[in-house]
KEKE-3310 file (N, C-alpha, C; in steps of 0.2 Angstrom, whole numbers, plus 5000, padded with zeros to 4 digits):
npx = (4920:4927:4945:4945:4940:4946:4958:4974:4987:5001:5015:5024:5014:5003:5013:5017:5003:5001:5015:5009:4996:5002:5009:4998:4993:4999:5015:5033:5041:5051:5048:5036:5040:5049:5040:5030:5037:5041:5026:5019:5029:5027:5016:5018:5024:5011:5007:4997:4989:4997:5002:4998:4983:4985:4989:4978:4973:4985:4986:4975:4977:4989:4979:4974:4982:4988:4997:5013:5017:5028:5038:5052:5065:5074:5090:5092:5101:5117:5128:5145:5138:5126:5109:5096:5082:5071:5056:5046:5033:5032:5032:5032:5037:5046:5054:5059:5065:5077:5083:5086:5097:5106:5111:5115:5127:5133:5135:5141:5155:5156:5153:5142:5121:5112:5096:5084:5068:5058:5040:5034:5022:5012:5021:5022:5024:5035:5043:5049:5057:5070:5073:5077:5088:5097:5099:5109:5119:5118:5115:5097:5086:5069:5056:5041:5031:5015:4997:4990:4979:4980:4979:4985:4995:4982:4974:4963:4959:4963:4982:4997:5004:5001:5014:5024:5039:5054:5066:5078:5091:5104:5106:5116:5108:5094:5084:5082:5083:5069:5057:5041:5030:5017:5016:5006:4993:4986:4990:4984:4974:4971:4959:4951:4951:4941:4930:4926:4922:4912:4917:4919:4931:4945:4946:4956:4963:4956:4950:4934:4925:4922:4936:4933:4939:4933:4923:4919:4923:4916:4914:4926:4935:4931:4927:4933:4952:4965:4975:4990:5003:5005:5001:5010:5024:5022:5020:5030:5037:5032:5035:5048:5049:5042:5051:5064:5059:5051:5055:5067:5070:5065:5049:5032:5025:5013:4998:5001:5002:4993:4982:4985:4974:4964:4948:4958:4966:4978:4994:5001:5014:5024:5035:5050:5061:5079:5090:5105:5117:5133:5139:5150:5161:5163:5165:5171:5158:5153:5159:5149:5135:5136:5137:5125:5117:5118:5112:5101:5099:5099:5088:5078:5078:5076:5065:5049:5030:5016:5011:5015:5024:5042:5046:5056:5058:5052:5050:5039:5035:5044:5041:5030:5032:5038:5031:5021:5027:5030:5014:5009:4999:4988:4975:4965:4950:4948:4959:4958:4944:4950:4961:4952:4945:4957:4959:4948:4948:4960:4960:4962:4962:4964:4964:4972:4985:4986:4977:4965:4953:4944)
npy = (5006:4997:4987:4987:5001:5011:5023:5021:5027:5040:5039:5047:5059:5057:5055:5070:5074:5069:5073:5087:5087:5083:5093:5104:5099:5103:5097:5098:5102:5092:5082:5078:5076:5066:5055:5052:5047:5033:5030:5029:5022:5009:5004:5005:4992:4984:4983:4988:4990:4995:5008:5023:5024:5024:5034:5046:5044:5045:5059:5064:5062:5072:5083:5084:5084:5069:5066:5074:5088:5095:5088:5083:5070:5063:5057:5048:5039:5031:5022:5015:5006:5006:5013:5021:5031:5042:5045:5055:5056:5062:5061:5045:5039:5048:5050:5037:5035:5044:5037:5027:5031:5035:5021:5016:5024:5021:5008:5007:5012:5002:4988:4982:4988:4991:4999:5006:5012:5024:5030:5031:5031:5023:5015:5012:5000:4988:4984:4992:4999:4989:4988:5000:5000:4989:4994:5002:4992:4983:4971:4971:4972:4974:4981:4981:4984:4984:4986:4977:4962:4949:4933:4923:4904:4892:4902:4915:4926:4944:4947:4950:4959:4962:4963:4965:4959:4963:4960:4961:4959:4966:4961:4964:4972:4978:4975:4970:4954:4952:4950:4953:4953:4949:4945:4938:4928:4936:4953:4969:4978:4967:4962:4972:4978:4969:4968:4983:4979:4973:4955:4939:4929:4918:4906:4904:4917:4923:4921:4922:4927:4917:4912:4902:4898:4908:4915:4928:4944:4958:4956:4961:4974:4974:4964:4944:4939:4940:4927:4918:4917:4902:4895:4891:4896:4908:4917:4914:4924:4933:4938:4939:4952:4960:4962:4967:4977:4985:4983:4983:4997:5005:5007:5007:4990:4977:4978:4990:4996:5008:5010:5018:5022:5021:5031:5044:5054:5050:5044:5032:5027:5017:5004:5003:4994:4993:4984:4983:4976:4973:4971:4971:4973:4961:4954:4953:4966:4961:4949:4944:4946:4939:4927:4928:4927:4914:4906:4910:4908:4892:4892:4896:4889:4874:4862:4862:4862:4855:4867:4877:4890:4898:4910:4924:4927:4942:4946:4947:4959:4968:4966:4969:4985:4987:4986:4998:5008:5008:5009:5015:5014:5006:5005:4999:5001:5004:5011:5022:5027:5030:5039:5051:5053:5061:5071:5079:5081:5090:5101:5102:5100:5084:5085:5095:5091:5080:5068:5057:5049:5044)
npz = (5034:5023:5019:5005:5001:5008:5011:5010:5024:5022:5028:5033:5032:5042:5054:5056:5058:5070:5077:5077:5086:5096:5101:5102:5113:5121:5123:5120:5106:5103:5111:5107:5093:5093:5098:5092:5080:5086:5087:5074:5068:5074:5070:5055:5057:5058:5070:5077:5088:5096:5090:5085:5088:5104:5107:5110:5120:5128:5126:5134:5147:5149:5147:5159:5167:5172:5164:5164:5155:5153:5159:5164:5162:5174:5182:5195:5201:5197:5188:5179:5170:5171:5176:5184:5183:5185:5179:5179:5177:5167:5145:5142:5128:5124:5133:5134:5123:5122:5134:5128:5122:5129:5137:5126:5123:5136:5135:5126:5132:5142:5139:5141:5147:5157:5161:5170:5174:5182:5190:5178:5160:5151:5136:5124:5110:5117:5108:5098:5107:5110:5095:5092:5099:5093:5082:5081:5082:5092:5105:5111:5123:5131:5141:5152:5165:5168:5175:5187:5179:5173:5179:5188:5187:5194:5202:5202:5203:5196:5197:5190:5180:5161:5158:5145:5136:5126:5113:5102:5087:5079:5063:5052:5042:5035:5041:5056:5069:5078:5093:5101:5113:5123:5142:5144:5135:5124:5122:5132:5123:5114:5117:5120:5105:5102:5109:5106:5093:5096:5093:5098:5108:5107:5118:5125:5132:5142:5159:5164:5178:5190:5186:5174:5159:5145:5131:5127:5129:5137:5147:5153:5159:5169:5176:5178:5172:5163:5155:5156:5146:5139:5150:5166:5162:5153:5165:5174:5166:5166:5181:5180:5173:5180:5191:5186:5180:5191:5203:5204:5201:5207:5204:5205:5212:5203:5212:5213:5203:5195:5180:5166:5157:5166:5175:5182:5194:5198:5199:5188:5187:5181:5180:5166:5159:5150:5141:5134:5124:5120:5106:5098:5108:5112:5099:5084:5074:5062:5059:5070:5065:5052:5057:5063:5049:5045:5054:5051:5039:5041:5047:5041:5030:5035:5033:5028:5034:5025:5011:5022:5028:5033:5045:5051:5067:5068:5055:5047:5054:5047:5033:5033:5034:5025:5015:5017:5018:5005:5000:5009:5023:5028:5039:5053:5057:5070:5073:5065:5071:5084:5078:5072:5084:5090:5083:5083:5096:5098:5088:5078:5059:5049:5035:5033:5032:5022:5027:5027:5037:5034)
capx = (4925:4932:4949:4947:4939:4951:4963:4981:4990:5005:5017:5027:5009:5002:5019:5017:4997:5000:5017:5003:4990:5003:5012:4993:4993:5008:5020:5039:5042:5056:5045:5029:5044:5049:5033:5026:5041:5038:5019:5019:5034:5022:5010:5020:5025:5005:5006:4992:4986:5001:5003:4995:4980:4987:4992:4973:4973:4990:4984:4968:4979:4991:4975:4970:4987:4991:5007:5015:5019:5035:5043:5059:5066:5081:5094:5094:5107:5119:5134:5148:5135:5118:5108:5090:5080:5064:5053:5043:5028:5031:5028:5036:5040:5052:5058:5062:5073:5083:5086:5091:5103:5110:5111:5118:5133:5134:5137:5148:5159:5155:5151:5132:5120:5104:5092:5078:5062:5051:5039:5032:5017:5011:5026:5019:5026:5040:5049:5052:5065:5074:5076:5083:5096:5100:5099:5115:5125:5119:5109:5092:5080:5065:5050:5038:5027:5007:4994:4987:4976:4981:4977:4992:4991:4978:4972:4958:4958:4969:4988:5001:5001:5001:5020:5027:5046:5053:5071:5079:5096:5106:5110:5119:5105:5090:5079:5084:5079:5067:5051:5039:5027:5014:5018:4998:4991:4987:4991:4975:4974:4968:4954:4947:4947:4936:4925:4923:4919:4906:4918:4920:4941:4946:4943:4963:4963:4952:4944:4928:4927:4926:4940:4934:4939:4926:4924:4915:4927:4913:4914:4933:4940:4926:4927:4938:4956:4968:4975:4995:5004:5009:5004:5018:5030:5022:5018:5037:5042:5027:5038:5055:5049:5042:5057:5069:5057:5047:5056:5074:5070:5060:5043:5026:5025:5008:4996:5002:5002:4986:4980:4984:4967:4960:4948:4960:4972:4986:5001:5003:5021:5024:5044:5054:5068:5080:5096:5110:5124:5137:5141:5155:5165:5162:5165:5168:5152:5152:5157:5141:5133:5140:5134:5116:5116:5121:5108:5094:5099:5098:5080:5073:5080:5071:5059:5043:5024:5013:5006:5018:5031:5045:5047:5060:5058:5051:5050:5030:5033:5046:5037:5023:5035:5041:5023:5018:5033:5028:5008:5005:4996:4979:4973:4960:4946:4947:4963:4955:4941:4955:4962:4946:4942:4962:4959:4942:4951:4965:4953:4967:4959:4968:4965:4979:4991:4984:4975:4958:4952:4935)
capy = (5007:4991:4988:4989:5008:5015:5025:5022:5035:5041:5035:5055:5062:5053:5059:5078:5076:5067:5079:5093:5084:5082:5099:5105:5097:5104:5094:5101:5099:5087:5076:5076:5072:5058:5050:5051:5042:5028:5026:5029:5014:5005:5005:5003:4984:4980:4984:4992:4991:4999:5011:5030:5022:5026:5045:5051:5039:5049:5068:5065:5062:5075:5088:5081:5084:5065:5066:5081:5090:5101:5086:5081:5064:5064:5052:5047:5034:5028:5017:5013:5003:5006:5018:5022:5035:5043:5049:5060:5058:5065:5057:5039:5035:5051:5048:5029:5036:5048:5031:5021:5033:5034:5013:5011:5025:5017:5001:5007:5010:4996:4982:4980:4993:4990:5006:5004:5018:5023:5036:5032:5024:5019:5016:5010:4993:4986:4982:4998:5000:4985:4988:5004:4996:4985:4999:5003:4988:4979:4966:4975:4971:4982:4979:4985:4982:4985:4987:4968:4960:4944:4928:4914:4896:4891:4908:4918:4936:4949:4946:4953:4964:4959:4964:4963:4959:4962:4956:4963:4959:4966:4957:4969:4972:4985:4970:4966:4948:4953:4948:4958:4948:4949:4939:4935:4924:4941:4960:4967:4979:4967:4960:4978:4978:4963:4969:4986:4978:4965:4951:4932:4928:4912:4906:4905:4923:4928:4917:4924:4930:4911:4907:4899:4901:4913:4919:4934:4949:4961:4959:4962:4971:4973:4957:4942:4940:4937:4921:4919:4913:4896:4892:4895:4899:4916:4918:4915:4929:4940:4938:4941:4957:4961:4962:4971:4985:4989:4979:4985:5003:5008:5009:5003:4983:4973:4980:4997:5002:5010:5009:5024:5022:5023:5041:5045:5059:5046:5043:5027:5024:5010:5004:5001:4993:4991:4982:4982:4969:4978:4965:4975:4971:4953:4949:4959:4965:4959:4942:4941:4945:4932:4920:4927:4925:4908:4906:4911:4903:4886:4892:4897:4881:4869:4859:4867:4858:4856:4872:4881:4894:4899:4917:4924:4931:4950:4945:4948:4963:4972:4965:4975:4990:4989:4990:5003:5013:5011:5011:5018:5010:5002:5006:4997:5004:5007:5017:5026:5031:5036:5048:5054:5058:5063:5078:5083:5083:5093:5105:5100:5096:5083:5086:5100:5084:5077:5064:5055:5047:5041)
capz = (5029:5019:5014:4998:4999:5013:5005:5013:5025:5021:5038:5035:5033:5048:5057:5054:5061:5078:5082:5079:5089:5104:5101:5103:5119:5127:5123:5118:5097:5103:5113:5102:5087:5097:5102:5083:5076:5091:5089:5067:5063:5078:5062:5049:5057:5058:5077:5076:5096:5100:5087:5086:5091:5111:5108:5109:5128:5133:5126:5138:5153:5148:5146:5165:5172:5176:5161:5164:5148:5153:5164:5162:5167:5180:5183:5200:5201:5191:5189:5172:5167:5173:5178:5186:5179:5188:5172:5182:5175:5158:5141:5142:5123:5122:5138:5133:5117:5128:5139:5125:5121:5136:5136:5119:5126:5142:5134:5120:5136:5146:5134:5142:5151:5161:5162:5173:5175:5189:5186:5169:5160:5142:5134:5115:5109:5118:5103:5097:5109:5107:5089:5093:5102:5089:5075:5086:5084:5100:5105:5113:5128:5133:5146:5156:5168:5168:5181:5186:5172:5173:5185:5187:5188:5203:5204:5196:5201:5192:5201:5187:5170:5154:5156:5139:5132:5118:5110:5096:5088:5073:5057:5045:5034:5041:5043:5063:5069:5085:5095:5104:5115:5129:5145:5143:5130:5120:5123:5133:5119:5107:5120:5120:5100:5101:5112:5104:5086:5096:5091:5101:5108:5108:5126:5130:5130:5148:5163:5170:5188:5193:5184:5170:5152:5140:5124:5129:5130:5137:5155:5155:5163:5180:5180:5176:5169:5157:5155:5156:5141:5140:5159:5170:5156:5155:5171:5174:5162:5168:5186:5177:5170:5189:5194:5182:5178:5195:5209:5204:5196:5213:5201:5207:5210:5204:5213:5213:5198:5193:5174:5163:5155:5170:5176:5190:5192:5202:5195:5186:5190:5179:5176:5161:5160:5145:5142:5127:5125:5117:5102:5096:5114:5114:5093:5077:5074:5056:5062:5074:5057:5046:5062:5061:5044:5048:5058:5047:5034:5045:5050:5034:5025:5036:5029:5031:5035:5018:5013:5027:5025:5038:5044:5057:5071:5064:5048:5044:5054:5043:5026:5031:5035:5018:5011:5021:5015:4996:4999:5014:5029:5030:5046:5052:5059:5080:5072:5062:5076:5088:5077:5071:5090:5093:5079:5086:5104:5097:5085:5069:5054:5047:5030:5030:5033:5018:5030:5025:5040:5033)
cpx = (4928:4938:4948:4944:4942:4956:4969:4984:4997:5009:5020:5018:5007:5006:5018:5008:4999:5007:5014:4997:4995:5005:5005:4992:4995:5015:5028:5039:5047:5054:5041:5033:5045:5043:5030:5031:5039:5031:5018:5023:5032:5019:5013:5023:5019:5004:5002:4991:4990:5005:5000:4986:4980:4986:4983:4972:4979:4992:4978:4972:4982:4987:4972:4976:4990:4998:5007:5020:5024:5040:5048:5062:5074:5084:5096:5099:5109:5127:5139:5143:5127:5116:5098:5088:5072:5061:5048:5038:5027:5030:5033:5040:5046:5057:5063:5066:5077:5087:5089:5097:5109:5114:5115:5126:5137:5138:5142:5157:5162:5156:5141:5130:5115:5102:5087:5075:5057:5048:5036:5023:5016:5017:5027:5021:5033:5048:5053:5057:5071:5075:5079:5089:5099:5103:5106:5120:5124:5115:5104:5087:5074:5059:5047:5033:5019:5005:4990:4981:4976:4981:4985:4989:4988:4975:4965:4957:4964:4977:4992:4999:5003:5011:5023:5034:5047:5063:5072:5088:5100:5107:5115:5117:5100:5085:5082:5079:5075:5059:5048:5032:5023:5016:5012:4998:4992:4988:4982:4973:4970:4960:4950:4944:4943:4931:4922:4923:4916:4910:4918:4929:4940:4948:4951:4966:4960:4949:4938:4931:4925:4932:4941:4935:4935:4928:4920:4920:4921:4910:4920:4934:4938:4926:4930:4945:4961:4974:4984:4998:5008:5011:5009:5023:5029:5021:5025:5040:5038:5032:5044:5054:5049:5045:5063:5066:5055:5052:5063:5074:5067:5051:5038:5026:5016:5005:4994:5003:4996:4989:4980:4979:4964:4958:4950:4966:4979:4989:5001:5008:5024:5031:5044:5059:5072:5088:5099:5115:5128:5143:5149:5163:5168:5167:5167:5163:5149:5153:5148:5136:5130:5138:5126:5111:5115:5114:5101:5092:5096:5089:5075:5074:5077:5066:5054:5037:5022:5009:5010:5024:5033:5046:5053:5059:5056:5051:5043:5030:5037:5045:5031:5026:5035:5033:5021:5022:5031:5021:5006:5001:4992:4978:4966:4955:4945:4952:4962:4950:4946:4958:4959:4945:4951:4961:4953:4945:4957:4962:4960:4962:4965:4968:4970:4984:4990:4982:4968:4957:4948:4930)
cpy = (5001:4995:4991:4995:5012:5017:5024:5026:5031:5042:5042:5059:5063:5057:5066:5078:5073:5069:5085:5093:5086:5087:5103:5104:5099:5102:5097:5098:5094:5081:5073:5071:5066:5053:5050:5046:5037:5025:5025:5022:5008:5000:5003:4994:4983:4978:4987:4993:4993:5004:5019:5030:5024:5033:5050:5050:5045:5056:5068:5066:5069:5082:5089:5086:5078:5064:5073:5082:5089:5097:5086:5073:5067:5058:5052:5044:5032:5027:5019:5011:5001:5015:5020:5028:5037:5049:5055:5063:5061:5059:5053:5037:5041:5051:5043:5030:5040:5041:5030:5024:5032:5026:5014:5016:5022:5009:5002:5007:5005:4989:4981:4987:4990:4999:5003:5012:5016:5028:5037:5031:5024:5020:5016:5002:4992:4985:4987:4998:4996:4986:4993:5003:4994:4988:4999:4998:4983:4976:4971:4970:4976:4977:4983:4980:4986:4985:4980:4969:4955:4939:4924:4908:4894:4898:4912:4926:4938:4950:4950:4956:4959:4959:4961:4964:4958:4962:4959:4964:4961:4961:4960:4973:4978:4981:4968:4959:4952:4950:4952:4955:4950:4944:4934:4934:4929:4949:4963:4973:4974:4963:4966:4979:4974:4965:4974:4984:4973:4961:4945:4933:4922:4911:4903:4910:4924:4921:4925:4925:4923:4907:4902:4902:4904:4914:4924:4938:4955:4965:4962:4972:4972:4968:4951:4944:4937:4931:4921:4916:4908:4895:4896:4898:4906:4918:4919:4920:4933:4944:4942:4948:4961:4965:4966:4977:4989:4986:4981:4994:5008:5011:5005:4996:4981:4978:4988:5000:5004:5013:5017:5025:5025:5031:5041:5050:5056:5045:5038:5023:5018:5012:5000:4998:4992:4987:4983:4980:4973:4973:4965:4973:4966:4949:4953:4958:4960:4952:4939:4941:4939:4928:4920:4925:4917:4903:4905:4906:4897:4886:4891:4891:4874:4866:4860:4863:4860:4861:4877:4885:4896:4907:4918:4929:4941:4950:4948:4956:4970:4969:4971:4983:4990:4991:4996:5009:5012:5013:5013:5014:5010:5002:5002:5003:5007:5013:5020:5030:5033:5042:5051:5060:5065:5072:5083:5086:5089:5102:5106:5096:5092:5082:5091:5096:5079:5068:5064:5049:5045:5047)
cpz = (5028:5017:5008:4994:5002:5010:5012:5016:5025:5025:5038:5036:5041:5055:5059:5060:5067:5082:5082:5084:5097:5105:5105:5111:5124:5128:5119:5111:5098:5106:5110:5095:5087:5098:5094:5079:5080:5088:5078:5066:5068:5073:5056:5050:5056:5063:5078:5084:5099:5098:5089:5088:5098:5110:5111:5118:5133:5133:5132:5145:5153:5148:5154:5170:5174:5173:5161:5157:5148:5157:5159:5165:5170:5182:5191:5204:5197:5190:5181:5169:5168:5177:5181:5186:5182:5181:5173:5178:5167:5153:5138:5133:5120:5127:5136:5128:5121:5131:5135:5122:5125:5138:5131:5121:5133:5141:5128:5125:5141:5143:5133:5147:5153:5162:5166:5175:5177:5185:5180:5168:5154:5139:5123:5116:5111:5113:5101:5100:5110:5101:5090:5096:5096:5082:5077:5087:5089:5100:5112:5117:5130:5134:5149:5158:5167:5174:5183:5182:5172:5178:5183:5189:5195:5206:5199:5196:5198:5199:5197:5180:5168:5153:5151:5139:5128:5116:5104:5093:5080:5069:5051:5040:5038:5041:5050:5065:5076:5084:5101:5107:5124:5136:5146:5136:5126:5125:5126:5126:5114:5110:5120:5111:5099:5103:5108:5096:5087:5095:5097:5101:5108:5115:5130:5131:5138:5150:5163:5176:5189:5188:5179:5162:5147:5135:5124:5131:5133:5142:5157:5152:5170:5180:5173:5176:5164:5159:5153:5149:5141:5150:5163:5169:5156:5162:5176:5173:5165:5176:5185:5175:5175:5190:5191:5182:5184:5202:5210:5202:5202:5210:5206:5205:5210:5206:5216:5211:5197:5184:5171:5158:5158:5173:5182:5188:5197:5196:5194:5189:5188:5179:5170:5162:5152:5145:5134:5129:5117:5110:5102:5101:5115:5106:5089:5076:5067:5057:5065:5067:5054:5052:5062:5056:5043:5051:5056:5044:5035:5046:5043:5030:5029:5033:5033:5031:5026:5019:5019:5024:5034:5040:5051:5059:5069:5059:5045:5047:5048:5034:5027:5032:5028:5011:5013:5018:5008:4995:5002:5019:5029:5036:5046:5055:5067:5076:5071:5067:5080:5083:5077:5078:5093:5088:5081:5092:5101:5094:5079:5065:5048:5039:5029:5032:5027:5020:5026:5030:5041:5038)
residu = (UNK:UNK:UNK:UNK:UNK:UNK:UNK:UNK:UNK:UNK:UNK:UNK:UNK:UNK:UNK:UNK:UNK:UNK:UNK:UNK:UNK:UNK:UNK:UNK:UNK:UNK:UNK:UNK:UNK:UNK:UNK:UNK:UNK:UNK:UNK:UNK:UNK:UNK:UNK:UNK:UNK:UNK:UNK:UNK:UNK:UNK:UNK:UNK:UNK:UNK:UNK:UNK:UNK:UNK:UNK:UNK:UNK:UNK:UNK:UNK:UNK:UNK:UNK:UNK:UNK:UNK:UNK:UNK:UNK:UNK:UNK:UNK:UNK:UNK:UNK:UNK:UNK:UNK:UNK:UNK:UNK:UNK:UNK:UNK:UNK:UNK:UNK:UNK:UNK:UNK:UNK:UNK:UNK:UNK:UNK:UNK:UNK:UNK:UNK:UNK:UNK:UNK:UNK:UNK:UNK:UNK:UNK:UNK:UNK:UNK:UNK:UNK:UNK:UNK:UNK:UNK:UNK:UNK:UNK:UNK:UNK:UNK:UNK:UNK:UNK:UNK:UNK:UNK:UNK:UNK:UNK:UNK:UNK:UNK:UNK:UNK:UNK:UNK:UNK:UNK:UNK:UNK:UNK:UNK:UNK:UNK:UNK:UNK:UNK:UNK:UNK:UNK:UNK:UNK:UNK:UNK:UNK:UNK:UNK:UNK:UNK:UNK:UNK:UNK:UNK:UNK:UNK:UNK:UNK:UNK:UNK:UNK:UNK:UNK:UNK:UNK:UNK:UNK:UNK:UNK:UNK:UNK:UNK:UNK:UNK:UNK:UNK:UNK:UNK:UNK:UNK:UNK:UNK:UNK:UNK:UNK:UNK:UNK:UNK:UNK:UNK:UNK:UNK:UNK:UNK:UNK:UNK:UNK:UNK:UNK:UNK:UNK:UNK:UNK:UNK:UNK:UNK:UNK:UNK:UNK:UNK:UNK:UNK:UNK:UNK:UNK:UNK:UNK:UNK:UNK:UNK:UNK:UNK:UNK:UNK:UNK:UNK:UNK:UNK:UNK:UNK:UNK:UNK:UNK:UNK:UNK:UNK:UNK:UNK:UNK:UNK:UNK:UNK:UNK:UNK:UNK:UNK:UNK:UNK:UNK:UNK:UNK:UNK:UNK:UNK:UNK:UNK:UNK:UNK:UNK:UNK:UNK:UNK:UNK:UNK:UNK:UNK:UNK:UNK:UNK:UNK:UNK:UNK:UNK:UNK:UNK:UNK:UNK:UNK:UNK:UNK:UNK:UNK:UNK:UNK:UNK:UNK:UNK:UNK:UNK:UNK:UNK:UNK:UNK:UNK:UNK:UNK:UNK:UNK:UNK:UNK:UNK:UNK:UNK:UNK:UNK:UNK:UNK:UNK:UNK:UNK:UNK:UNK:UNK:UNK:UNK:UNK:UNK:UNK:UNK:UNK:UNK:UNK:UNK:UNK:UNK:UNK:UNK:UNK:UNK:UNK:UNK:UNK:UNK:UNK:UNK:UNK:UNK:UNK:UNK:UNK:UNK:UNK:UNK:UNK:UNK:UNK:UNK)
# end
């Protein structure tokens, strides 16, 4: 199927079939709700590898028994301004909005909160939950850790995850500045859609199993690994994330998480961690504003390379939102196969959702 014969879904349509798919599953009408707004406005940025793509990955587990439908998360410990949260295996992206709840009141109190989760696993796109923060007035953190994937400098076998963080800060407007970013070169997601469309990666993406850099996605991930971003830099943050989400939150470190992909009925046990800086505490929030704005301006009015344009930080991903919300979402193709297999697995035809899913 080409763009220019795929008919666009409708991001409420879309919505309505994947909390029927999870409700289907076993999931509570308030969790599946949750987790479909999460992996749908994933989609609506052009996030596509971390969008409703995942949902069909964490109903299989769920149908297994390794996500428990009916959990509950429970707050183990917890301070003025923090808190540590064991997710007990239930399904992490309605977890992670309860947390940020919790964060964005913790820190209306406090000024700032730290949340950190044991217990969990696929959480969708990192950013997500930083813009929620920030929808909220406050400047937004959100991480996780993964299962190892990744080699470090002087190294070649799989040492850390792809641990991704993501950043998101209000501006006034319902465009938030934010960035949502692998601590590996790229997300392992988009090394799988390569492989499953046959394509070539660009060979600072994955060594081989000696270490050396490939453009062959095809052995990964029995062999090889993925390649840090920017050197030590990433490799630094990949450490940084470590540490907040699994090392502080009591979740599984490195070599202890085990892969929610993977055919295993063990616990994953990945951590989350999130943070919120409570603007409002520190500034009137309308000032910090008026400084962003400030800010932009400065950036965007740069003088730009010939042929080049400036974007900020979330910029390209909320334009594609704004399309997608008057034409609907162009999905590519893997997408389109997960659903497909997600409605089969479900036994939903998504035709009574007014889906067309080739």
């Amino acid at each position: 199927m080409t763009d220019s014969t795929r008919k666009n879904i409708q991001p409420d349509d879309l919505r309505r079939f994947c909390t029927a798919a999870m409700v289907e599953a076993g999931l509570s009408e308030e969790d599946a709700a949750l987790s479909s707004n999460v992996f749908v406005k994933t989609d609506t940025w052009g996030t596509f590898t971390h969008g409703t793509r995942q949902i069909r990955g964490l109903m299989k587990n769920a149908r297994r028994g390794r996500l428990v439908v009916k959990a509950r998360e429970k707050i183990v410990n917890e301070g003025p301004s923090w808190a540590i949260i064991d997710a007990c295996d239930g399904m992490p992206p309605s977890i992670c909005c309860r947390a940020i709840q919790l964060a964005v009141k913790k820190a209306q109190d406090s000024g700032m909160c730290y949340i950190g989760i044991r217990g969990s696993s696929h959480y969708g796109a990192a950013g997500f939950y930083a813009n929620l923060i920030a929808e909220n007035g406050m400047i937004g953190l959100s991480m996780c850790n993964v299962e190892p994937c990744m080699t470090v400098p002087g190294g070649k076998s799989k040492i850390l995850g792809t641990n991704p963080i993501a950043y998101a800060a209000p501006t006034g407007t319902d465009r938030t500045i934010m960035l949502d970013i692998a601590t590996s070169a790229v997300a392992a997601t988009k090394i799988f859609a390569a492989k499953n469309e046959g394509r070539d990666i660009p060979d600072t993406w994955l060594v081989d199993e000696d270490g050396i850099p490939t453009t062959n996605p095809n052995e990964f991930p029995e062999k090889g690994a993925q390649l840090p971003m920017a050197g030590h830099k990433g490799y630094g943050l990949a450490v940084l994330v470590e540490l907040l989400t699994a090392t502080l939150s009591g979740a599984a470190m490195m070599s202890g998480v085990q892969s929610w992909v993977a055919d295993t009925d063990e616990s994953s046990n990945q951590g989350h961690a999130f943070l919120a800086i409570n603007v409002g505490s520190m500034m009137p929030l309308a000032e910090f504003c008026a400084r962003i704005a400030s800010l932009s301006d400065e950036i965007k009015g740069a003088s730009m390379a010939k042929g080049g344009r400036i974007f900020l930080p979330g910029e390209i991903e909320w334009n594609n939102r704004e399309k997608a919300l008057i034409e609907g979402i162009s999905m590519p193709e893997d997408v389109l196969i997960s659903l497909r297999g997600l409605a089969e697995d479900s036994g939903i035809n998504p035709a009574d959702f007014n889906l067309d899913l080739g």
